[in-house]
C-alpha positions as CSV (number, residue, x, y, z in Angstrom):
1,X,-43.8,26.6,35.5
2,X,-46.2,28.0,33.1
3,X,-43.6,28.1,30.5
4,X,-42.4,24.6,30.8
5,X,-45.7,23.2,31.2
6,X,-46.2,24.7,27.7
7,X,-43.3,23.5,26.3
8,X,-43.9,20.5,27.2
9,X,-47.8,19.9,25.5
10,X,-46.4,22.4,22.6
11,X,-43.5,19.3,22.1
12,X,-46.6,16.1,22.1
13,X,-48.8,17.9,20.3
14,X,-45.9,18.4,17.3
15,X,-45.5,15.1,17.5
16,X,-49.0,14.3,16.6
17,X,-49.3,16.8,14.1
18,X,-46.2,15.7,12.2
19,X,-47.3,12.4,12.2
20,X,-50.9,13.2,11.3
21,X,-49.1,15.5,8.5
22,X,-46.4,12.9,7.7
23,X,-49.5,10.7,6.3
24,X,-51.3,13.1,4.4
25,X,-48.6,13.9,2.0
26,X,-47.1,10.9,1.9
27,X,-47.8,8.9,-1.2
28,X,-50.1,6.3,-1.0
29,X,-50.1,6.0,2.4
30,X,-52.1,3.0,3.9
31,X,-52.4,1.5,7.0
32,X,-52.9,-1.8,5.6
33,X,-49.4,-3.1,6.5
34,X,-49.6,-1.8,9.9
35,X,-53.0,-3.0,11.0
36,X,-52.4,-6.4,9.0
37,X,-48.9,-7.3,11.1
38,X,-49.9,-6.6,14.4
39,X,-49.6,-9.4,17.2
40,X,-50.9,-9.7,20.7
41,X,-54.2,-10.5,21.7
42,X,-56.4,-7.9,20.0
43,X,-54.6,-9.0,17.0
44,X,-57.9,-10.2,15.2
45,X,-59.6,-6.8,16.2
46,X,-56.9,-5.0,13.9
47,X,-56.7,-7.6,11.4
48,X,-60.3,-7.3,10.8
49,X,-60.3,-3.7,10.3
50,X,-57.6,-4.2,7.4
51,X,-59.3,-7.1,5.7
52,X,-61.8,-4.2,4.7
53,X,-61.4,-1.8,1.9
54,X,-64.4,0.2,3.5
55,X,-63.1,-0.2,7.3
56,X,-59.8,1.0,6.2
57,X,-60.6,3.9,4.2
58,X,-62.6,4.8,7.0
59,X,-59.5,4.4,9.4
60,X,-56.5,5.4,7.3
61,X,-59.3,8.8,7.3
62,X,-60.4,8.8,11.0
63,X,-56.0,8.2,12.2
64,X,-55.1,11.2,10.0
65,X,-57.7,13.6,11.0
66,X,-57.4,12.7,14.5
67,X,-53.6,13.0,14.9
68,X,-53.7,16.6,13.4
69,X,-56.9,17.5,14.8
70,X,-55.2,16.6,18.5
71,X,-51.3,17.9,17.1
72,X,-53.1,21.5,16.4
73,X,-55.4,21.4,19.8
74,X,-52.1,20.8,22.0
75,X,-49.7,22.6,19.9
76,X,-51.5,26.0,19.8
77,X,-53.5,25.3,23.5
78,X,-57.0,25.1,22.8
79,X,-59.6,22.1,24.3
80,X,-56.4,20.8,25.8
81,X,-58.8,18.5,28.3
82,X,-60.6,17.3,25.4
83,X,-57.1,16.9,22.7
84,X,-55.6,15.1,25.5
85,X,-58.2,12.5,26.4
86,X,-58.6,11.5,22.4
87,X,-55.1,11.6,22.3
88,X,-54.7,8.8,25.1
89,X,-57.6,6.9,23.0
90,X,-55.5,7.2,19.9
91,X,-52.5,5.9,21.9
92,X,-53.8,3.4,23.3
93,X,-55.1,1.7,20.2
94,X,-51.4,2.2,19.1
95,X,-50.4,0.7,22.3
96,X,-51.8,-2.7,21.6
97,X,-51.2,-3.1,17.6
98,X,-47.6,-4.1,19.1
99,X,-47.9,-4.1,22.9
100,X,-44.8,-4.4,24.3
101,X,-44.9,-7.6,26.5
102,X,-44.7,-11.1,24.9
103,X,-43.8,-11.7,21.0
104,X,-44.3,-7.7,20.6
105,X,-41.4,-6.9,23.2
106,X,-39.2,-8.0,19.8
107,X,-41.2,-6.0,17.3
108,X,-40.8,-2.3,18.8
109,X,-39.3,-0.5,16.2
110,X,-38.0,2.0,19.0
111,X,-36.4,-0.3,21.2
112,X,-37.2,-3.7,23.4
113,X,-39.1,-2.3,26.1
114,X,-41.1,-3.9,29.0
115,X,-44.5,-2.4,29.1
116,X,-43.3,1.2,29.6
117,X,-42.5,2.5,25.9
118,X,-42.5,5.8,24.0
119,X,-46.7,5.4,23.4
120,X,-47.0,4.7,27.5
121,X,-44.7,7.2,28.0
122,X,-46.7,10.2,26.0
123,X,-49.8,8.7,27.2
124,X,-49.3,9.4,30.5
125,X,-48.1,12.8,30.5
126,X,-51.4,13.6,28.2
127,X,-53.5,12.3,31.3
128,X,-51.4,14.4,33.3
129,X,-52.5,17.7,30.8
130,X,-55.6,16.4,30.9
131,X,-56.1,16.9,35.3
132,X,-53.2,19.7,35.9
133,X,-55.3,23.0,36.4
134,X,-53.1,25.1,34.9
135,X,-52.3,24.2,31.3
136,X,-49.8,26.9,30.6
137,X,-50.1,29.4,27.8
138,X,-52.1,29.1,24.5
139,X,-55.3,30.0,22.5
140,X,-57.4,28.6,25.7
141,X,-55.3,30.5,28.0
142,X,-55.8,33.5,25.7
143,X,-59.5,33.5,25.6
144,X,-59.5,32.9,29.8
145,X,-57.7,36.2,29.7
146,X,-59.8,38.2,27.3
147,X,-62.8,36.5,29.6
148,X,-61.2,37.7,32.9
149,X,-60.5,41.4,31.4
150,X,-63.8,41.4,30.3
151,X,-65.3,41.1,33.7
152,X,-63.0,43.1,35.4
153,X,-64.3,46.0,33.4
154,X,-68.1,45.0,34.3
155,X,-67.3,44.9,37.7
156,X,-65.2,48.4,37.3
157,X,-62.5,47.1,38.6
158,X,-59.3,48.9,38.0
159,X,-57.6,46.9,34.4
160,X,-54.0,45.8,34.4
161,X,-51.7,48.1,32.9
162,X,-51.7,47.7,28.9
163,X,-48.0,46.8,29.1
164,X,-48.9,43.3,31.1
165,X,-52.1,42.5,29.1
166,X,-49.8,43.1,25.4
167,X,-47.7,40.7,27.0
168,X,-50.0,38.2,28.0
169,X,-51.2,38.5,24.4
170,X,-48.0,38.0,23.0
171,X,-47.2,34.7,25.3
172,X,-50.4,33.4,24.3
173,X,-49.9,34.0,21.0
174,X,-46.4,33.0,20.4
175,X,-47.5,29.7,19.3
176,X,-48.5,30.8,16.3
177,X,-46.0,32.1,14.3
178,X,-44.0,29.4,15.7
179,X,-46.5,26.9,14.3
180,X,-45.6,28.3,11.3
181,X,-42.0,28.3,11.5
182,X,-42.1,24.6,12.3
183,X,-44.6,23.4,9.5
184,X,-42.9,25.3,6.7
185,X,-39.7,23.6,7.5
186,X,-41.1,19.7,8.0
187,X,-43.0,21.0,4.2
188,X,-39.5,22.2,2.9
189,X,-37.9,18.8,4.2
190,X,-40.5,16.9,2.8
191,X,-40.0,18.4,-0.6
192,X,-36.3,17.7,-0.3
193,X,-35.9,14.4,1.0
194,X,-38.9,12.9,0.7
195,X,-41.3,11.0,3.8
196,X,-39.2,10.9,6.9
197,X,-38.5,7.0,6.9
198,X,-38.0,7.1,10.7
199,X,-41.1,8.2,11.8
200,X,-43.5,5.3,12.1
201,X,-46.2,7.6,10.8
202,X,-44.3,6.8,7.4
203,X,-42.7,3.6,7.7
204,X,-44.1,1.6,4.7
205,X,-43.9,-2.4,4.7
206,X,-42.7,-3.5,1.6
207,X,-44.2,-6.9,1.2
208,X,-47.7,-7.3,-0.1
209,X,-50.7,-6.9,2.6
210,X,-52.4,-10.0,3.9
211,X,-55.6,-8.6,1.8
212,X,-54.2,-9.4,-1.6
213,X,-54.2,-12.8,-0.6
214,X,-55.7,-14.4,-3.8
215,X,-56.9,-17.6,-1.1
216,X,-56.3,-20.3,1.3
217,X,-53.8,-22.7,0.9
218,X,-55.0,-26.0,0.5
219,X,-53.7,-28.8,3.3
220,X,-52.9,-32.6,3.2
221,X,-52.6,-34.8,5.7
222,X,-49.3,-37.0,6.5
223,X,-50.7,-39.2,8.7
224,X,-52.6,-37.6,12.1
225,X,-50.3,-34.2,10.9
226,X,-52.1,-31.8,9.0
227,X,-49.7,-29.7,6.7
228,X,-50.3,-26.6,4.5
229,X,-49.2,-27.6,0.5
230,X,-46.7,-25.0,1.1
231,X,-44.6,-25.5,3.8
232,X,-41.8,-22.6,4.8
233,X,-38.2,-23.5,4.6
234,X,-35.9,-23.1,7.2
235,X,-32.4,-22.6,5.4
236,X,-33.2,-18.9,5.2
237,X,-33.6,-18.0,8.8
238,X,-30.6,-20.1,9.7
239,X,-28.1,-19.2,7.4
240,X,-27.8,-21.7,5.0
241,X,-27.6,-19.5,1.8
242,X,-26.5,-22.2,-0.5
243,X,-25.5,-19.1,-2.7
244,X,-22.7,-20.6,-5.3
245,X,-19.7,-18.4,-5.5
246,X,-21.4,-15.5,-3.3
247,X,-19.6,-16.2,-0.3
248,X,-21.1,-13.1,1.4
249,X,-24.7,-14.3,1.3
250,X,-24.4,-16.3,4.4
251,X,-23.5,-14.0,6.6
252,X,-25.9,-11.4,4.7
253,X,-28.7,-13.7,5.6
254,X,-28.0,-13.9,9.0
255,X,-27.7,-10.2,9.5
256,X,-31.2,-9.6,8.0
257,X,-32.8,-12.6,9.8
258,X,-32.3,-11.4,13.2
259,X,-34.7,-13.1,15.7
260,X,-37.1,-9.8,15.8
261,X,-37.2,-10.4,11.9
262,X,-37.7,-14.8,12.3
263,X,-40.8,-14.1,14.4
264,X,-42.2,-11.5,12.4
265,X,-41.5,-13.9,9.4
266,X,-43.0,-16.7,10.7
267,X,-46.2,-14.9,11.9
268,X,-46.6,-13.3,8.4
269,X,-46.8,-17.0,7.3
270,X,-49.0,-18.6,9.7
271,X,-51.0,-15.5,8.8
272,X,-50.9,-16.4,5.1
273,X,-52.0,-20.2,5.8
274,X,-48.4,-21.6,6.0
275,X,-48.8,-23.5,9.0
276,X,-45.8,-25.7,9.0
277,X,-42.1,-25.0,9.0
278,X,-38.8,-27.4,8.2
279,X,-36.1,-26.4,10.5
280,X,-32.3,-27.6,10.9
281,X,-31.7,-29.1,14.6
282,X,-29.7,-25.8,15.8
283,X,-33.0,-24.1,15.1
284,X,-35.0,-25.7,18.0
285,X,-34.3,-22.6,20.6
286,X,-35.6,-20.2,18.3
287,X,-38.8,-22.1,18.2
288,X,-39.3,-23.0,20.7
289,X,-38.9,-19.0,22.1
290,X,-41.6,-18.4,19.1
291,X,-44.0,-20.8,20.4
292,X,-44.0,-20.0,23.9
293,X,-44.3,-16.0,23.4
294,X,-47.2,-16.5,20.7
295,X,-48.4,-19.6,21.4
296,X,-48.2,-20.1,18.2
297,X,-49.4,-23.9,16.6
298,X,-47.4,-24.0,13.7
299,X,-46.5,-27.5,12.7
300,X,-42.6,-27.6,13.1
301,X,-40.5,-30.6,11.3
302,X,-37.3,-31.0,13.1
303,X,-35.0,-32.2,11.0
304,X,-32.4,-34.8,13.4
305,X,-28.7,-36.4,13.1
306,X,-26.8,-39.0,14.0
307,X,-24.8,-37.9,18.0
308,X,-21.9,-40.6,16.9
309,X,-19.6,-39.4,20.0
310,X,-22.5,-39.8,22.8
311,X,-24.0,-42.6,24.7
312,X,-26.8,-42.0,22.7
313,X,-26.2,-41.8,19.5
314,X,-30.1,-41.1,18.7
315,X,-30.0,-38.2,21.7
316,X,-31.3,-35.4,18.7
317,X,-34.5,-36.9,18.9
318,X,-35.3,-36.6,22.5
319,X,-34.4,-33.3,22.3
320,X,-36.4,-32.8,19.4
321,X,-39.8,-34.3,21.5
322,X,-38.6,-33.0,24.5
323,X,-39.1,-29.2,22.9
324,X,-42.4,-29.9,21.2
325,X,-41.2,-30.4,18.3
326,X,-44.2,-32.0,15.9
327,X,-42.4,-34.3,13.4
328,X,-39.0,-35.8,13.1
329,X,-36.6,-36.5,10.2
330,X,-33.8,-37.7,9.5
331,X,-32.0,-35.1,7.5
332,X,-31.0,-35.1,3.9
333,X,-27.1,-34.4,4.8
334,X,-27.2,-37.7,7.2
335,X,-29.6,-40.2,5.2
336,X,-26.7,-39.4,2.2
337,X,-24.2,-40.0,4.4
338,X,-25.7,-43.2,6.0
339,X,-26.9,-45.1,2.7
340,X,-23.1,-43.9,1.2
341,X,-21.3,-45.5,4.2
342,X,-23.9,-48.9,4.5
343,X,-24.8,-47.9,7.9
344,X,-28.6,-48.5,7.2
345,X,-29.2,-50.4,10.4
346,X,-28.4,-47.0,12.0
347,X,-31.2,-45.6,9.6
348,X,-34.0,-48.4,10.6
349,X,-32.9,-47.9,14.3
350,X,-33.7,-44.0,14.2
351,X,-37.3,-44.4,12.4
352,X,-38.3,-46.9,15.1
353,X,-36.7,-44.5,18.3
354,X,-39.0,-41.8,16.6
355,X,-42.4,-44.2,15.7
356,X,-42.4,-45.6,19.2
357,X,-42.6,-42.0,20.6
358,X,-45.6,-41.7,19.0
359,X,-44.3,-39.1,16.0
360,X,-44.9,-38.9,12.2
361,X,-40.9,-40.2,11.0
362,X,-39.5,-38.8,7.6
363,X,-36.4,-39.5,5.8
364,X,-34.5,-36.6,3.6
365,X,-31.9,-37.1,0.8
366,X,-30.4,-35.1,-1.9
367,X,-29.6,-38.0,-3.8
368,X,-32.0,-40.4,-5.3
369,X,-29.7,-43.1,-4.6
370,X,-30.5,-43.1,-0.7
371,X,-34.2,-44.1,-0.8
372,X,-33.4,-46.2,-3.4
373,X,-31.2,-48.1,-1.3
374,X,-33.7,-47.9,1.8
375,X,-36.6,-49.0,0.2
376,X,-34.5,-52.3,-1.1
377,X,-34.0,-52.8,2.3
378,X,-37.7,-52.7,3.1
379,X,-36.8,-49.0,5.0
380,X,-40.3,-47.6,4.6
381,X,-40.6,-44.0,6.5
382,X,-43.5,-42.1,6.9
383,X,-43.1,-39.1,3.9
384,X,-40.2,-38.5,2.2
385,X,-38.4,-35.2,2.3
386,X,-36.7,-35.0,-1.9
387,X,-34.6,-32.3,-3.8
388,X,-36.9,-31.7,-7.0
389,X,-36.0,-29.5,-9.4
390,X,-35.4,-29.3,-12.7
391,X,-32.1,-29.0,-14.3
392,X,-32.2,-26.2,-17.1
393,X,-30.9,-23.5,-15.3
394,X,-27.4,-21.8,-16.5
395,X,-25.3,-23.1,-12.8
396,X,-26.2,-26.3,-13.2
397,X,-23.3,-28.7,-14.1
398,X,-23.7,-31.1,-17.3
399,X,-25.0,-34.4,-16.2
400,X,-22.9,-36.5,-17.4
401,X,-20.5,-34.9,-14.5
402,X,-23.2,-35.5,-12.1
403,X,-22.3,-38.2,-9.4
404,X,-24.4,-39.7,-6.5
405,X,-23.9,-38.2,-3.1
406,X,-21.7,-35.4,-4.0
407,X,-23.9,-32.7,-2.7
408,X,-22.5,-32.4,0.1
409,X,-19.6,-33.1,-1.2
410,X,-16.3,-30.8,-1.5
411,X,-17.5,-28.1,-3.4
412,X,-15.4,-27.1,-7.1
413,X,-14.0,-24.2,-8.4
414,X,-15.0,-25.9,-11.6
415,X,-18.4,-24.6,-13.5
416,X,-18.4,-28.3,-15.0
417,X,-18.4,-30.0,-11.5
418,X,-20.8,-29.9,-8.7
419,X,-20.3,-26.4,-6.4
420,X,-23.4,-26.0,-4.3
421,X,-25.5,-25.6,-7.5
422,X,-27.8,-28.4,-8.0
423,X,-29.1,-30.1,-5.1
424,X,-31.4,-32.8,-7.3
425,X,-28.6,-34.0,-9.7
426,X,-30.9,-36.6,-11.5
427,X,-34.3,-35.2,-12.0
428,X,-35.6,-37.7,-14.3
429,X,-34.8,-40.7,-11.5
430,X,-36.0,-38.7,-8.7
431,X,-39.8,-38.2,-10.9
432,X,-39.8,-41.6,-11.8
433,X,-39.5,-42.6,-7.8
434,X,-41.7,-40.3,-6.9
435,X,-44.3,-41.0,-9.4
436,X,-44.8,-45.0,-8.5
437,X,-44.2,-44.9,-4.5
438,X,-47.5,-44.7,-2.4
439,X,-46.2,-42.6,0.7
440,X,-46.1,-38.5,1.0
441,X,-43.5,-37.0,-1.1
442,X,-42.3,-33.2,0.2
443,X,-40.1,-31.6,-2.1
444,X,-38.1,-29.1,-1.1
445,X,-35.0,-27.0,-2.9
446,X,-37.7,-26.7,-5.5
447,X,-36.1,-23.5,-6.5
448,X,-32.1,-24.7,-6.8
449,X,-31.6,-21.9,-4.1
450,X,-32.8,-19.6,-6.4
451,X,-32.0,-20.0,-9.7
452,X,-35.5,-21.3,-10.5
453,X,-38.7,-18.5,-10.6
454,X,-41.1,-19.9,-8.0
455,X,-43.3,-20.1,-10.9
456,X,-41.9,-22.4,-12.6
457,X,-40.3,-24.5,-9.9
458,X,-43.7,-24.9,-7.9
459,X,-45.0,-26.0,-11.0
460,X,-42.5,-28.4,-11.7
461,X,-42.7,-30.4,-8.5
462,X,-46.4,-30.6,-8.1
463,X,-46.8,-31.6,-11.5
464,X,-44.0,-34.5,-11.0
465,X,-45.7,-35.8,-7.9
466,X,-44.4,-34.2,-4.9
467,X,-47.7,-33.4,-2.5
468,X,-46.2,-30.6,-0.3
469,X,-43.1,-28.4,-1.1
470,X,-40.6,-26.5,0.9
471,X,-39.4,-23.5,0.2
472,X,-37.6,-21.3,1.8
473,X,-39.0,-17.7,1.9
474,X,-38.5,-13.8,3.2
475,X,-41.0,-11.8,4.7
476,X,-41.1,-10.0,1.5
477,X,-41.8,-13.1,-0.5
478,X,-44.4,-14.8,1.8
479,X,-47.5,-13.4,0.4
480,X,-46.1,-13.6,-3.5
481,X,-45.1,-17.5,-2.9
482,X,-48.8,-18.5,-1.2
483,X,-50.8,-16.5,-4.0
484,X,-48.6,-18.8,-7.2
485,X,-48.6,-21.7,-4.5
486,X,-52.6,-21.3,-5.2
487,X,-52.4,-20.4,-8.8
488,X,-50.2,-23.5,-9.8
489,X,-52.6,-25.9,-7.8
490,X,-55.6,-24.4,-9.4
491,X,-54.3,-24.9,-12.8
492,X,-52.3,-28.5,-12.4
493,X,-52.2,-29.8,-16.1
494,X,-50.2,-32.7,-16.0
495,X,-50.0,-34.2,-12.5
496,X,-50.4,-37.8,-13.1
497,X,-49.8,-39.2,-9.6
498,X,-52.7,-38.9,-7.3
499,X,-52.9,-37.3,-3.7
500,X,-50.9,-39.4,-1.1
501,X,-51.5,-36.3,1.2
């Protein structure tokens, strides 16, 4: 029993001390990205530790030392009572950076498990070390012995055999050259491939931390709604890759987006002041999951069509309402569609079914030609949702090729004709509309799906009017895109049309 017991604490307190280890030599380790994604309700606690340069020094120092202060205690059996209860401490705070119940059920990196995971798990066999009476052999164990001789002799007792006390000494011992053993080959692994990436001791986040944020994102109003400038695009976690000839990308974005990967997304942005999202209608579940595990208030705009086959043909935006979605819009793909086909009545009907429920309505469209058409026939929405980019990128087919409503369209094989390349094929029209109506103007495909730097393309629709842009983003980019969101709107040059938002 001895034995196993030892085995057992020898195996947890490894564990610490390689991950305690696994820090030190890793380069530039921080716990910046760790403490500045967690989720749960002592989010704030952690998030206020990272936001410190001070507090984090002071932690990245205090989580290093402790894991190999209580790896070397369990491992070699000395102040096991003592190891163990810091260790359970050190757990625990672990424990509740990403407790596993709610939102952080999808963000173990070990596995979706309902409160009883790896950390609970090791937790609870160190509270057992730290009340079982026996803690097996070790340096503790060891001095107990040499203590027990000792007073044998005083009381002239008659001494175990030296056979039995050599090997006691050697049991209690053994821990040590296998110590050894152990560390020289994690060093020698280290040297030859580098930090184990699946220990989360070394994981590393590769997106900028939440304290290089360079500000707050300024907000604008579309009517009772309050929006962040920058508002996250919902093409991305969906799907829609809008990737030209790459016919891979698709189903590449899809496999990265997984719904563990949306919600850690999406709470990385509300983190970084994006407080609204744009979402397709088959996006609602996902949502509306998000918001009930978080309770998260981000702002979501549901974008709605047209149910032609049902007895409600205006059934999206129910369900829309009916899942708490905040604002409703008629997509791009139908208002196109619509206008093309001189179904505007069908239009009008679907902005009053979503004003009499009380919501903010919008109205989307690739083409300029659409609200254009509307706002002849006195079809005022609430915002409008435009394309605005510019056109000087290499994809981008000559204008004079360009045609309305063919973005959605059949897509060519020809480089001269439209193939999912440029989504605002008349820039100059779509500036001057912008530039002379009085309602909110969002623009989104600011970045032609790519083939514009955020740089440049942020720059280019806030300077040509629009008062919130869309853009769809990775995890990786959210921090990037909100610090040259707040450059460019610091240094607006040429913005002639005032704040409608």
């Amino acid at each position: 029993m001895k034995i196993i017991i030892t085995l057992f604490r020898m195996a947890i307190g490894w564990h610490f001390l390689y991950e305690g280890f696994s820090k030190l030599i890793a380069e530039n380790w921080s716990s910046a990205g760790y403490l500045s994604n967690t989720h749960g309700f002592l989010s704030g606690f952690y998030h206020w530790l990272a936001f410190s340069p001070v507090r984090l020094e002071a932690v990245d120092f205090l989580n290093i030392a402790g894991l190999i202060a209580i790896g070397l205690a369990l491992f070699l059996g000395v102040f096991i009572r003592w190891a163990s209860l810091c260790g359970v401490l050190l757990l625990a705070l672990y424990y509740f950076a990403y407790p596993p119940f709610g939102l952080s059920l999808t963000a173990d990196t070990e596995g979706s498990l309902y409160i009883v995971n790896r950390i609970w798990i090791e937790a609870t066999a160190l509270i057992f070390l730290m009340f079982y009476r026996d803690r097996g052999y070790g340096m503790e164990a060891l001095a107990r012995l040499l203590r027990e001789a000792k007073a044998k002799r005083s009381a002239q007792q008659v001494p175990e055999s030296g056979d039995s006390v050599r090997r006691e000494l050697l049991k209690n011992l053994a821990a040590l050259p296998l110590l050894g053993v152990m560390g020289w080959g994690a060093y020698r692994n280290h040297r030859l491939y580098g930090a184990d990436a699946t220990s989360g001791a070394t994981i590393q986040i590769n997106q900028l931390a939440l304290n290089e944020l360079k500000g707050e994102l300024p907000k604008g109003k579309i009517l009772n709604q309050e929006l962040s400038r920058l508002i996250m695009g919902g093409n991305l976690l969906g799907g829609w890759a809008h990737a030209r000839d790459l016919l891979y990308a698709g189903a590449l974005f899809k496999a990265y987006n997984t719904e563990k990967k949306i919600f850690e997304t999406l709470m990385l942005c509300e983190q970084a002041g994006v407080n609204a999202i744009n979402i397709g209608f088959p996006t609602i579940p996902v949502m509306v999951k998000y918001k009930k595990l978080t309770g998260s208030r981000i702002k979501v705009i549901c974008q709605v069509g047209i149910q032609e086959k049902k007895d409600d043909p205006y059934e999206d935006v129910t369900v829309a309402i009916d899942s708490g979605m905040d604002i409703i819009q008629l997509s791009g793909n139908w208002c196109d569609w619509l206008v093309r086909d001189s179904r505007l009545d069908v239009i009008d009907r679907l902005m009053e079914r979503v004003r009499s429920q009380g919501y903010v309505a919008g109205l989307g469209a690739h083409t300029i030609d659409s609200f254009l058409v509307c706002e002849e026939n006195g079809i005022i929405p609430d915002y409008y949702m435009k394309t605005m980019h510019h056109d000087n990128y290499w994809s981008a087919h000559p204008r004079e090729n360009r045609k309305a409503f063919e973005v959605d369209g059949k897509r060519s094989s020809d480089h001269n004709m439209f193939h999912d390349n440029c989504f605002c094929p008349f820039p100059d029209r779509t500036v001057e509309f912008v530039n002379r109506v009085k309602i909110p103007v969002m623009g989104f495909k600011v970045l032609a799906a790519g083939a514009i730097t955020p740089e440049d393309g942020f720059n280019w629709a806030f300077e040509n009017g629009a008062d919130f842009i869309c853009v769809g983003m990775f995890d990786f980019q959210v921090v990037k895109d909100v610090n040259i969101c707040n450059d460019v709107l610091q240094n607006l040059k040429n913005r002639k049309r005032e704040w409608f938002a």
